[in-house]
C-alpha positions, 0 to 999 in steps of 0.5 A: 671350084667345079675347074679346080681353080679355086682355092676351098681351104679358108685361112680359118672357119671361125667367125666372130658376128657383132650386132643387135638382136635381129640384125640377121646373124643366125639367118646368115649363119645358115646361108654361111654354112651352106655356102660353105657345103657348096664350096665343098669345104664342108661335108654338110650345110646343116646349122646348129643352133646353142644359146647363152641360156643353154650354157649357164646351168650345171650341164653346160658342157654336157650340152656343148658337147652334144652340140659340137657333135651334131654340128660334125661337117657343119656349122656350129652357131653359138648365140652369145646375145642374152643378158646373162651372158656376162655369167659366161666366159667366152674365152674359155668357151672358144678354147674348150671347142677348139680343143674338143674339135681337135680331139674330135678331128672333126671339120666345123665351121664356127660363129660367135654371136654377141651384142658388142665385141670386147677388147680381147676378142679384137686383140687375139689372133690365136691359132688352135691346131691350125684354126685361127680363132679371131680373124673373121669378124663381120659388123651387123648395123642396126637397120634403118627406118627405110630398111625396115619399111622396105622389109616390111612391104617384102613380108606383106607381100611374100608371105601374106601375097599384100601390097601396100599402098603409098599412103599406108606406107606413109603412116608405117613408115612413121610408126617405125620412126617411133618404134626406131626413136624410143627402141630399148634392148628389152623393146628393139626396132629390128627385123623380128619386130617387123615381122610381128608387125607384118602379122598384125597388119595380115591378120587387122586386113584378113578381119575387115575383109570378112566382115565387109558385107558384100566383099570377099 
């Protein structure tokens, strides 16, 4: 980019990310919005966030609205993953930023996140003054046991400065088999799951070192 022998002006900046809960949408909204800055196609890198909970009531728009003026020169991530989303018309949603974007005439990337992707998502390709609206999809794949464990074993020892031995790694590998074999959407194996569990293990590890007598 710096030797101007790149080309910065992406075919689209709408993305579509497909996945579970924790799967590391939101997380990589953010890297993607930086990046984008980086490449210097966006002005700022900043992220904003808007749930499904935040769509649902009368304000709906008003909240929109706000949100894709905040997200001017950056990246507007729109978190379709909740159980009331099926209350929500995305389609309608999609078109309505486009247009707000257009009568804005501002630049801003865009990421729908959802569980699943439907049928018509995948059929159109619509181009709303010259951003096409379905062409960028990535897939997030639920994590497995061994990725979780070695998220696990990344946390203790980023944020808690613990390392774990072989043969507790044993026993939490096979308490996230468990976790893994019996997860519902109410009770996922993902990412936030594990860092929950990371805390609970600092926290159990932090208690038994100050009440060993004689012990740090």
């Amino acid at each position: 980019h710096e030797q101007g022998v790149m080309n910065t002006t992406p075919q689209n900046l709408c993305w579509d990310f497909i996945g579970k809960t924790g799967t590391g949408k939101s997380t990589v909204a953010e890297i993607l919005g930086k990046i984008l800055q980086g490449l210097g196609i966006l002005k700022r890198g900043q992220t904003v966030c808007v749930n499904a909970d935040e769509l649902t009531g009368g304000d709906s728009y008003k909240v929109l609205e706000k949100a894709v003026k905040e997200a001017c020169d950056g990246l507007l991530f729109l978190d379709m993953d909740a159980p009331n989303v099926k209350d929500i018309n995305i389609s309608h949603l999609r078109m309505w930023i486009f247009n707000k974007l257009r009568e804005l005439q501002q630049t801003t990337a865009l990421v729908f996140a959802q569980v699943k992707a439907s049928e018509d998502m995948i059929a159109q390709n619509l181009a709303v003054n010259g951003i096409a609206s379905y062409s960028n999809t990535i897939i997030f794949n639920d994590f497995t046991v061994e990725e979780l464990t070695e998220i696990l074993a990344s946390l203790l020892q980023s944020e808690f400065k613990l390392d774990i031995e072989p043969e507790a790694e044993q026993h939490v590998r096979q308490y996230i088999e468990s976790i893994k074999a019996n997860e519902t959407r109410e009770s996922p194996a993902n990412a936030r799951t594990i860092f929950q569990l990371a805390q609970t293990i600092a926290h159990t590890t932090q208690l038994r070192m100050v009440t060993s007598a004689g012990e740090q």
